[in-house]
N, C-alpha and C positions, 0 to 999 in steps of 0.2 A: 718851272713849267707853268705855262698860264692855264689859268682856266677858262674853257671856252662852252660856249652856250647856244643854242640856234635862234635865231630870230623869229619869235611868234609869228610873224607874218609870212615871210618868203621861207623863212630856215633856211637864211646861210646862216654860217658860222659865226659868230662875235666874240671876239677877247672881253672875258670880265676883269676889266681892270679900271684905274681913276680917271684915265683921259681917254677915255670908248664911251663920247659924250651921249649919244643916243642910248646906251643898253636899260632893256635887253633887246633894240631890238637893234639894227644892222644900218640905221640910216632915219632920217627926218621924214622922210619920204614912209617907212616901212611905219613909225608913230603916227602919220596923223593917219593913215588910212587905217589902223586899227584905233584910234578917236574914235574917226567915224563913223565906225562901224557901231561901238556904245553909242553915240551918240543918235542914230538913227535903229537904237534897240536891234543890230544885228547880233551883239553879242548881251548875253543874258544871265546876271548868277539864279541859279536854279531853289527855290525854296518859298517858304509861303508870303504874302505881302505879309509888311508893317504894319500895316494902318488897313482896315477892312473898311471900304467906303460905305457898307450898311451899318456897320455900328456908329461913325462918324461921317455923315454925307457933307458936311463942310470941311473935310480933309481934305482934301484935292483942290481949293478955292484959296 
């Protein structure tokens, strides 16, 4: 039985297996648009900065 997974993006279904060259997600197309969604800070891990630009103001430079 294969194991199958839904596609972060659209959620269809995707076989996890070694030649389902895209997983997890279901296509090229379903990867770059969640890129770019990081990419453009749509998608976010939730928790405090790294580096606090008051205690360091040449961190971001």
């Amino acid at each position: 039985m294969v194991t199958t997974v839904n596609c972060p993006q659209c959620g269809k279904s995707v076989p996890w297996q070694d030649d389902q060259k895209w997983k997890p997600f279901c296509s090229e197309r379903c990867k770059l648009i969640d890129l770019g969604e990081w990419a453009s800070e749509g998608h976010r891990i939730a928790g405090d900065p790294v580096i606090d630009p008051d205690q360091d103001p040449d961190a971001y430079h």
